[in-house]
ROKOLKE-450073 format. One record per residue: x, y, z of N, C-alpha, C, CB in turn; residue in three letters. Coordinates in pm, whole numbers, padded with zeros to 5 digits, always signed. Glycine has a CB too. Layout:
XYZXYZXYZXYZAla/...
//
This chain:
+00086-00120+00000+00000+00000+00000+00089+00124+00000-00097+00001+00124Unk/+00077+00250-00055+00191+00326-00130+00132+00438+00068+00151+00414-00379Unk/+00255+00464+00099+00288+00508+00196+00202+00697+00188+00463+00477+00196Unk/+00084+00739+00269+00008+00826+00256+00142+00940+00264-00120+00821+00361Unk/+00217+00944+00318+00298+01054+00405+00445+01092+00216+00405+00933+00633Unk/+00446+00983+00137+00524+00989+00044+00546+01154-00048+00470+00872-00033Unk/+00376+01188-00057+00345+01297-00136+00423+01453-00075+00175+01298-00135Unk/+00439+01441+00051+00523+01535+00133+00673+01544+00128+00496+01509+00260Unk/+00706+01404+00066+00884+01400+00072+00909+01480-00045+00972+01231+00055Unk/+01028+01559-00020+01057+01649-00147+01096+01576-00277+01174+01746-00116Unk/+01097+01574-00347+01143+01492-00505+01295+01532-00503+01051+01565-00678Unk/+01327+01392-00524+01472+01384-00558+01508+01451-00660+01516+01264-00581Unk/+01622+01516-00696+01717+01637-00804+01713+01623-00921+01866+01647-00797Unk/+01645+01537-00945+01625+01515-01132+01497+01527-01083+01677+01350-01247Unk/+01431+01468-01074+01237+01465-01035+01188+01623-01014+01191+01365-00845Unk/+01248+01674-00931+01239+01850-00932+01262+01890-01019+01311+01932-00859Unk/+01396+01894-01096+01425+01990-01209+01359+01951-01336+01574+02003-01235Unk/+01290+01747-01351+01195+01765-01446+01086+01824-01420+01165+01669-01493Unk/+01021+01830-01272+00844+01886-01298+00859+02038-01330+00724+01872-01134Unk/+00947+02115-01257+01044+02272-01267+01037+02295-01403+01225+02272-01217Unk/+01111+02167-01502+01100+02215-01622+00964+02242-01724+01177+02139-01671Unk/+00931+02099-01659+00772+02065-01742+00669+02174-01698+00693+01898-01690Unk/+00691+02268-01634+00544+02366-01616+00611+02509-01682+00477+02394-01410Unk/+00741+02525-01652+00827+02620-01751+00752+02600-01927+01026+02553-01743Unk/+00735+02484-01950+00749+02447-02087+00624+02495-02123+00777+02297-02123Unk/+00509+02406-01999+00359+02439-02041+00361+02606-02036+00231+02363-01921Unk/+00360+02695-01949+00373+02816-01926+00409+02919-02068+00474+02812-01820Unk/+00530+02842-02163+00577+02901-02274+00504+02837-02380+00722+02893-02288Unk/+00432+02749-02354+00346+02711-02509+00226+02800-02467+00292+02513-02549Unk/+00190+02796-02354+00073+02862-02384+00092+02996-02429-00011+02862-02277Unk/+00214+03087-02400+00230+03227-02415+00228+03211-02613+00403+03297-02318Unk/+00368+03113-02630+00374+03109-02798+00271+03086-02843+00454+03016-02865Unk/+00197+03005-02813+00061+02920-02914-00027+03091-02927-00077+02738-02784Unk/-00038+03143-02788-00139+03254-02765-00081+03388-02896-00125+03314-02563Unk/+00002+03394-02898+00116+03514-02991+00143+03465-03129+00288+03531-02919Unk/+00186+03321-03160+00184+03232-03315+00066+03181-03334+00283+03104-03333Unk/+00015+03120-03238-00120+03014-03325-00046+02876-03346-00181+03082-03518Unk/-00084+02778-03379-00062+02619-03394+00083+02619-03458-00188+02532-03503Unk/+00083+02737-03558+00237+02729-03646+00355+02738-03550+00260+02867-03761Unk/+00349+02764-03452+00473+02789-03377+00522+02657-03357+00457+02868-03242Unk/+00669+02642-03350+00757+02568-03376+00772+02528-03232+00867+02625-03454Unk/+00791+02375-03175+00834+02347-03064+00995+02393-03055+00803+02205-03043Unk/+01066+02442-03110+01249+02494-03055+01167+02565-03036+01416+02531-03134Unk/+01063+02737-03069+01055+02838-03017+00996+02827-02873+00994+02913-03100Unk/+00914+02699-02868+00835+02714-02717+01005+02678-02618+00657+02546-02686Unk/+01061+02580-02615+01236+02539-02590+01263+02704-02528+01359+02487-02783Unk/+01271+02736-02645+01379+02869-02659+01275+02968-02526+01384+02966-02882Unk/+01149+02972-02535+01077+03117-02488+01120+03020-02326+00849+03171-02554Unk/+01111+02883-02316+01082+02799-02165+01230+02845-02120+01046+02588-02167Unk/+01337+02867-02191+01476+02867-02139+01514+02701-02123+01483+02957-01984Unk/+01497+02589-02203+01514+02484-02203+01547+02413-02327+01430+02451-02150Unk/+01629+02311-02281+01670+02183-02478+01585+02136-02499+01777+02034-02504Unk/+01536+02181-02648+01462+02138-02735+01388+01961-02709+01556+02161-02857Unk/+01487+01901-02642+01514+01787-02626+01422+01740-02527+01642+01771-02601Unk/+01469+01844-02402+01388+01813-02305+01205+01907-02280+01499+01836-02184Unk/+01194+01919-02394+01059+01888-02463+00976+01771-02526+01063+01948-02547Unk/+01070+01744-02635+01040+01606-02710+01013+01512-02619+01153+01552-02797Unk/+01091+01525-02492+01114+01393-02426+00950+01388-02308+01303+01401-02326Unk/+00924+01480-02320+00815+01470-02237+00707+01488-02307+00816+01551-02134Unk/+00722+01550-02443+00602+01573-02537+00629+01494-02679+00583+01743-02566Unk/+00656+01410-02713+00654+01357-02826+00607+01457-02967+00569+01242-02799Unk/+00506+01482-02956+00467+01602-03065+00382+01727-03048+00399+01545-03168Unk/+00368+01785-03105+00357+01941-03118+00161+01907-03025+00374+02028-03357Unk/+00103+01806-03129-00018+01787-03037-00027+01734-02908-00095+01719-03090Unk/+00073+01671-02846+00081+01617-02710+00083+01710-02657+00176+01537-02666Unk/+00157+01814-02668+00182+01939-02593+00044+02025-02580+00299+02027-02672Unk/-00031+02090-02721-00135+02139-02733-00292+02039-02578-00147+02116-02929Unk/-00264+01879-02632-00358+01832-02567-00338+01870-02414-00366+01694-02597Unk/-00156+01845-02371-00153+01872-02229-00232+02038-02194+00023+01863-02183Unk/-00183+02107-02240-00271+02249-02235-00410+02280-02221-00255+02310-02338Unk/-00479+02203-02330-00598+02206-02302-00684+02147-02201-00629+02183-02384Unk/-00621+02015-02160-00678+01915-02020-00663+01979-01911-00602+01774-01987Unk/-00521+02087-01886-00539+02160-01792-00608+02282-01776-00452+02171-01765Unk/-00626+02342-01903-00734+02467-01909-00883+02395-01867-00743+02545-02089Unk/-00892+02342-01900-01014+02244-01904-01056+02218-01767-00982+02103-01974Unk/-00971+02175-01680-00963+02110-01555-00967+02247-01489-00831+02006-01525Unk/-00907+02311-01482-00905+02442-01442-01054+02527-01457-00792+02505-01525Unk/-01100+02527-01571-01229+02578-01562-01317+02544-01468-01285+02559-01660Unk/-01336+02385-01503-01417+02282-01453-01409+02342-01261-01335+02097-01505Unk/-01309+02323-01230-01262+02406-01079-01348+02522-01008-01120+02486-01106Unk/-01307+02583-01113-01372+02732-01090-01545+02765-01120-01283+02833-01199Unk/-01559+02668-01208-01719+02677-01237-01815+02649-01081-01762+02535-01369Unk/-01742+02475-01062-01761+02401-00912-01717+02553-00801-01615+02225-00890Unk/-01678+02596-00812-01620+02677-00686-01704+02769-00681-01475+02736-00687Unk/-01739+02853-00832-01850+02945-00817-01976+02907-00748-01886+02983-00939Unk/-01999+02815-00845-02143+02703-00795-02218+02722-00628-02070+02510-00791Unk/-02057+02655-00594-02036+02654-00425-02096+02729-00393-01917+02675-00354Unk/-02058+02879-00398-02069+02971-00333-02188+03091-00346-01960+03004-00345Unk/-02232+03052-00487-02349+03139-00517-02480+03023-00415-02375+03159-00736Unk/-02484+02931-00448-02533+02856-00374-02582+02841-00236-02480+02804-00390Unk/-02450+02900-00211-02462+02866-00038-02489+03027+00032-02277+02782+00040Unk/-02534+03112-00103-02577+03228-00009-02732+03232-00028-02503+03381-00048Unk/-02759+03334+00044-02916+03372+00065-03007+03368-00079-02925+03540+00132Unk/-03117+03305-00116-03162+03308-00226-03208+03428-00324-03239+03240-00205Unk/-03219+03567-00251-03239+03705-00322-03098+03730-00353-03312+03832-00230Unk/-03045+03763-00440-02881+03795-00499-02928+03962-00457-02829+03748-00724Unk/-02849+04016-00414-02801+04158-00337-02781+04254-00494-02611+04134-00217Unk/-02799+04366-00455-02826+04455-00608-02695+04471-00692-02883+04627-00580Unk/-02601+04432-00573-02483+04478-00649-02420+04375-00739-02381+04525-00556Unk/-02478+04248-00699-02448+04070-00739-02475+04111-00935-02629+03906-00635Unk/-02398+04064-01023-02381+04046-01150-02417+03910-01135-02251+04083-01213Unk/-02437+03798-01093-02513+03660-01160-02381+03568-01109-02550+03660-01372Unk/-02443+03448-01128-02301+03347-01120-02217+03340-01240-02337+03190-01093Unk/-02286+03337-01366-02227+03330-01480-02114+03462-01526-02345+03315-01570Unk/-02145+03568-01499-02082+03694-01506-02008+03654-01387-02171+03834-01505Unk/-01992+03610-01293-01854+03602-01181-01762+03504-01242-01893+03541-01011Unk/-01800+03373-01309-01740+03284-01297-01631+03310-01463-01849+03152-01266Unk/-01708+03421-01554-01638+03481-01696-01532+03559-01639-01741+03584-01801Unk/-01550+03668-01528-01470+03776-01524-01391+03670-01432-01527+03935-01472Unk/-01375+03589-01340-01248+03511-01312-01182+03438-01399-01263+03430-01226Unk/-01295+03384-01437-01213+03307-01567-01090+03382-01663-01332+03268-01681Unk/-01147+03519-01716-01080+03583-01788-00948+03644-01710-01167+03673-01846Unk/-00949+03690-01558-00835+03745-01496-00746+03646-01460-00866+03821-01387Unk/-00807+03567-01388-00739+03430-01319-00712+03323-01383-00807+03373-01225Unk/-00771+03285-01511-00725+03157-01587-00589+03182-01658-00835+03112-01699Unk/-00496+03045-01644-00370+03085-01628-00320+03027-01826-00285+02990-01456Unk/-00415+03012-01898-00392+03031-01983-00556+02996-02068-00263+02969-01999Unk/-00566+03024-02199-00707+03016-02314-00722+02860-02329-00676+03100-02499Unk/-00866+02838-02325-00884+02652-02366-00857+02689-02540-01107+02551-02321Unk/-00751+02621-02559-00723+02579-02690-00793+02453-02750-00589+02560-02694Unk/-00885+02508-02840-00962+02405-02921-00883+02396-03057-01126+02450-02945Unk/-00876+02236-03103-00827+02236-03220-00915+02302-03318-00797+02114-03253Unk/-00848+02311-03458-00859+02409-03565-00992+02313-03618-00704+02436-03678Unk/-01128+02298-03626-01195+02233-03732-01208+02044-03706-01099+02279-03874Unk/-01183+02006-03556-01188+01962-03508-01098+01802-03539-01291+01999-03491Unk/-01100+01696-03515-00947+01581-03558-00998+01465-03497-00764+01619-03478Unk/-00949+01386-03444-00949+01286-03376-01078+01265-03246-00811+01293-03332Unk/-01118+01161-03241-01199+01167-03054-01117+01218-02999-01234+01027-02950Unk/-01196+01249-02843-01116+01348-02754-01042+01255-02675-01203+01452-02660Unk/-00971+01249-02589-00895+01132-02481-01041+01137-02388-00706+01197-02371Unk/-00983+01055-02302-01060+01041-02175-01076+01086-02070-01053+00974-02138Unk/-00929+01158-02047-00930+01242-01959-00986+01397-02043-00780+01234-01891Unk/-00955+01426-02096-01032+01566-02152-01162+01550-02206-00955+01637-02268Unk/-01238+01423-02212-01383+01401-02206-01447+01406-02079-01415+01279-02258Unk/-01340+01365-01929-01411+01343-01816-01400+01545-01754-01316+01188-01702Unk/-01273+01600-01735-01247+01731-01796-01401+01854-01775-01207+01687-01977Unk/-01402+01770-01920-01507+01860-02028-01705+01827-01907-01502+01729-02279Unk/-01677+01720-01925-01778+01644-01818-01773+01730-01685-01725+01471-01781Unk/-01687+01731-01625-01726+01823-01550-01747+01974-01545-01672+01803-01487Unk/-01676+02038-01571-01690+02179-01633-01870+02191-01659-01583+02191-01802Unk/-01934+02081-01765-02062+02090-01857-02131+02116-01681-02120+01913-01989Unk/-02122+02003-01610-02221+02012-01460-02158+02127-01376-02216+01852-01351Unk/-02047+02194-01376-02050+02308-01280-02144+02418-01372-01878+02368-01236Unk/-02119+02435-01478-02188+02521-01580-02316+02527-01568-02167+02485-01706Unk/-02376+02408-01546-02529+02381-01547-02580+02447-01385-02562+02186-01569Unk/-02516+02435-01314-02552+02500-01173-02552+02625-01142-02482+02464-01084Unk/-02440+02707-01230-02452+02849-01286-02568+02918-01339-02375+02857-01379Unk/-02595+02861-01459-02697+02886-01543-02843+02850-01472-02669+02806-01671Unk/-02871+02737-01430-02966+02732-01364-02991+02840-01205-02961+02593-01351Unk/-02907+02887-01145-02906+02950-01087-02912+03063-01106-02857+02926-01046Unk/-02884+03156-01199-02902+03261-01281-03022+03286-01301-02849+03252-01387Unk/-03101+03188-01441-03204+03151-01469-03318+03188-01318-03173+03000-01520Unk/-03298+03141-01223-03391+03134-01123-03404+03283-01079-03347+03034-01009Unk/-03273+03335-01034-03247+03509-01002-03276+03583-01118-03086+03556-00961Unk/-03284+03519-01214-03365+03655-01320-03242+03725-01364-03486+03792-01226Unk/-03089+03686-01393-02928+03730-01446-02938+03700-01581-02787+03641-01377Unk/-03033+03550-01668-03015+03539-01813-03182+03456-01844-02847+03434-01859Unk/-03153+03523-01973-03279+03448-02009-03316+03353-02040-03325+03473-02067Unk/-03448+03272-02022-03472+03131-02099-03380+03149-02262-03679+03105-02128Unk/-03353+02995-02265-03301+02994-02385-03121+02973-02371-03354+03136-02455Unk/-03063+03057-02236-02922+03052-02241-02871+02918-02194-02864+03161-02160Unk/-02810+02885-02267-02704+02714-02228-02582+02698-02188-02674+02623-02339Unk/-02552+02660-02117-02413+02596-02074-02289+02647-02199-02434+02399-02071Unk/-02341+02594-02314-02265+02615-02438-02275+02737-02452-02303+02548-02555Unk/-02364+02826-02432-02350+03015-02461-02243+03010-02375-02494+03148-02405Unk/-02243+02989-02239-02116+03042-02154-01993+03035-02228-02090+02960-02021Unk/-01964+02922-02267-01838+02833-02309-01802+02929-02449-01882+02635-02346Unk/-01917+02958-02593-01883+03039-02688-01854+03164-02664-01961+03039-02766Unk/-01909+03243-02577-01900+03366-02504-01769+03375-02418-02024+03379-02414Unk/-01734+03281-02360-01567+03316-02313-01481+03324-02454-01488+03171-02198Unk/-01498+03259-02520-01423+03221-02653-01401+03343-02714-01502+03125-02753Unk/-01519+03425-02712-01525+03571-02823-01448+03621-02725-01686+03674-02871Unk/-01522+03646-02594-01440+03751-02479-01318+03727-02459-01487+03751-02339Unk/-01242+03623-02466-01091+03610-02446-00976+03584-02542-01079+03519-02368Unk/-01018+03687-02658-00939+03631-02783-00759+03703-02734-01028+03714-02974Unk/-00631+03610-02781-00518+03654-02768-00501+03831-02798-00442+03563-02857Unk/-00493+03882-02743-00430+04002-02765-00276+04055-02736-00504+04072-02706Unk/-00283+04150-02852-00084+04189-02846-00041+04308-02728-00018+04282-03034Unk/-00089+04261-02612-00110+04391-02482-00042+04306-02333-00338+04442-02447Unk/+00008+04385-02297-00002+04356-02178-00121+04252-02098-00002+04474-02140Unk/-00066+04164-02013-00171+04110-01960-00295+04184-01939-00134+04065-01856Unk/-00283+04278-01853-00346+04360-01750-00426+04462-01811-00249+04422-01658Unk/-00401+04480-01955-00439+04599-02035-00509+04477-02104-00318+04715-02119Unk/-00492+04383-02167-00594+04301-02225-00679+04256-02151-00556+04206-02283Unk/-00659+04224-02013-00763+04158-01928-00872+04280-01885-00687+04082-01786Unk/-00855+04455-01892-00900+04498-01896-01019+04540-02017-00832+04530-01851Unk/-00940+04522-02142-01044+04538-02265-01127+04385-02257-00949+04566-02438Unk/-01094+04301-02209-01203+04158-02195-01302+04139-02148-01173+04065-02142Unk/-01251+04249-01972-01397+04243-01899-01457+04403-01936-01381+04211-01699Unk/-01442+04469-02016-01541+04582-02060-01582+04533-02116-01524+04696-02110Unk/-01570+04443-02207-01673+04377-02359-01757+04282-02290-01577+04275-02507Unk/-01705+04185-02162-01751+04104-02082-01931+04209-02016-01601+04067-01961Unk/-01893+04321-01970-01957+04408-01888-02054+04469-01985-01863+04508-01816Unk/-02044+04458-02107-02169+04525-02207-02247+04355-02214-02096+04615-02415Unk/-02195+04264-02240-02230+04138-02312-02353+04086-02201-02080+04019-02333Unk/-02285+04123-02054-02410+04074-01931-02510+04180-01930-02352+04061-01757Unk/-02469+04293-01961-02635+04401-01942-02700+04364-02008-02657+04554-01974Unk/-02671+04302-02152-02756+04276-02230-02814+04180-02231-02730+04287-02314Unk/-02764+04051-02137-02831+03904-02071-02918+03955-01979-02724+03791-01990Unk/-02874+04034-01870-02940+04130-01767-03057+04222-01860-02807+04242-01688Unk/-03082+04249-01944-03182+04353-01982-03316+04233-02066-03089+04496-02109Unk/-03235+04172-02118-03365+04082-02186-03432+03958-02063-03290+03977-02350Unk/-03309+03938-01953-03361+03878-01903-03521+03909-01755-03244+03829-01890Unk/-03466+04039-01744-03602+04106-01709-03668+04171-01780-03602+04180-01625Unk/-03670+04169-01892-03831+04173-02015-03851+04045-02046-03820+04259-02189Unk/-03794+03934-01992-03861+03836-01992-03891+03778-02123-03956+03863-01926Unk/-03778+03823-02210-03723+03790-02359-03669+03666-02360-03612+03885-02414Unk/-03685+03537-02387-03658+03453-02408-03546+03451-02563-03779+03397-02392Unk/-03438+03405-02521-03361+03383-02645-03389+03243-02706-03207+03399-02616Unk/-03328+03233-02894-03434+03168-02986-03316+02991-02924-03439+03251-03228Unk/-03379+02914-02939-03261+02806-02895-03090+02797-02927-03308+02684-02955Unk/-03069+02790-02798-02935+02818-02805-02837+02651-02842-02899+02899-02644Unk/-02686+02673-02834-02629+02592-02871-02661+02462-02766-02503+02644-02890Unk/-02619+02338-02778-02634+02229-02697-02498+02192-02633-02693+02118-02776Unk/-02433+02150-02538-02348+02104-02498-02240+02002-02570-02401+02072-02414Unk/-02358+01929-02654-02276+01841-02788-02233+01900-02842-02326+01768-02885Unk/-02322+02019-02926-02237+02062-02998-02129+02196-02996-02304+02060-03077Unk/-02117+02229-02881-01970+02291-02788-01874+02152-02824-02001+02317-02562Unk/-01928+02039-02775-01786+01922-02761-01779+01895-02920-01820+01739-02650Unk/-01888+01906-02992-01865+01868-03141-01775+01890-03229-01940+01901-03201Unk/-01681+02047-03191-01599+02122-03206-01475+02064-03186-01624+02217-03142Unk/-01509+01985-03119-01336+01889-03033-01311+01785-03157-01373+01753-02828Unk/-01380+01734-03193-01371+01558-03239-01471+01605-03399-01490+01397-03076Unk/-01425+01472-03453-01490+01449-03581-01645+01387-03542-01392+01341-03678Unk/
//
């Protein structure tokens, strides 16, 4: 039985300087991929990580291993934060306070400041998804649904909005820009901040939007 107390021992001097390297690496694909797009060359992600080319290959076999690792963790990461919002809109008083923007508008504008890099969807979609970025995706879909339904109830969006609006709507709101973090994360949540008045305005005229996307076909986007 693998010893509970193991996870606390520090990693031996190669074991450190590979995980040290391996989040260096992820860290610089996501910046290159975000600045080139798919064309970027694994030496440039090497070169931006401060690392041998080599000790890329060796942990990423190809340019898509790398892309997939990125996305399972954007993915997983969402999925996190959706659950965390959830939590907490949840566990307060059922009238949302005047100043409250919705769960869905909290869980975009973190997403957009705090997510530590963009879910990279392939170009026109390729292969099934793995399993782990199907289970991933699986969760994310049920924190999403607790959002929206919770919204829905407080009167934040209108009949009609889906799980999948959230998911296309970060997509527009968080496109790469050539700015400063802090200056792009600012032009994201102003466009973010017109996009909810206008969920907020139809959703108390009681405007129903015309059917929205389905959750399939958000994942449809992934896979052939």
């Amino acid at each position: 039985m693998p010893d509970p107390a193991a996870t606390d021992r520090p990693l031996p001097g190669r074991q450190r300087e590979a995980r040290s390297n391996d989040a260096a690496v992820l860290v610089a694909a996501r910046e290159v991929f975000s600045a080139r797009g798919h064309d970027a060359s694994m030496a440039e992600i090497a070169r931006h990580a401060g690392v041998g080319v080599g000790s890329v290959y060796r942990r990423y076999p190809t340019k898509e291993a790398l892309v997939e690792a990125l996305r399972v963790h954007a993915v997983t990461e969402a999925a996190g934060l959706a659950q965390e919002v959830a939590a907490a809109v949840e566990a307060a008083p059922t009238a949302p306070s005047a100043a409250s923007e919705g769960a869905v508008a909290t869980f975009l504008a973190r997403q957009i400041t705090g997510a530590t890099g963009p879910i990279l969807q392939p170009p026109g979609g390729g292969d099934p998804i793995s399993a782990e970025l199907a289970a991933a995706s699986e969760a994310l879909r049920a924190g999403l649904e607790r959002l929206v339904a919770r919204d829905r109830a407080d009167g934040f969006v209108p009949e009609g909005f889906t799980t999948a609006d959230v998911m296309q709507l970060l997509l527009h709101l968080r496109p790469a820009l050539p700015f400063p973090r802090a200056h792009a994360d600012a032009l994201h949540l102003r466009y973010l901040d017109l996009a909810i008045r206008g969920l907020h305005e139809q959703a108390r005229a009681g405007v129903a939007l015309e059917d929205g996307p389905h959750w399939d076909e958000w994942m449809g986007t992934w896979h052939d």
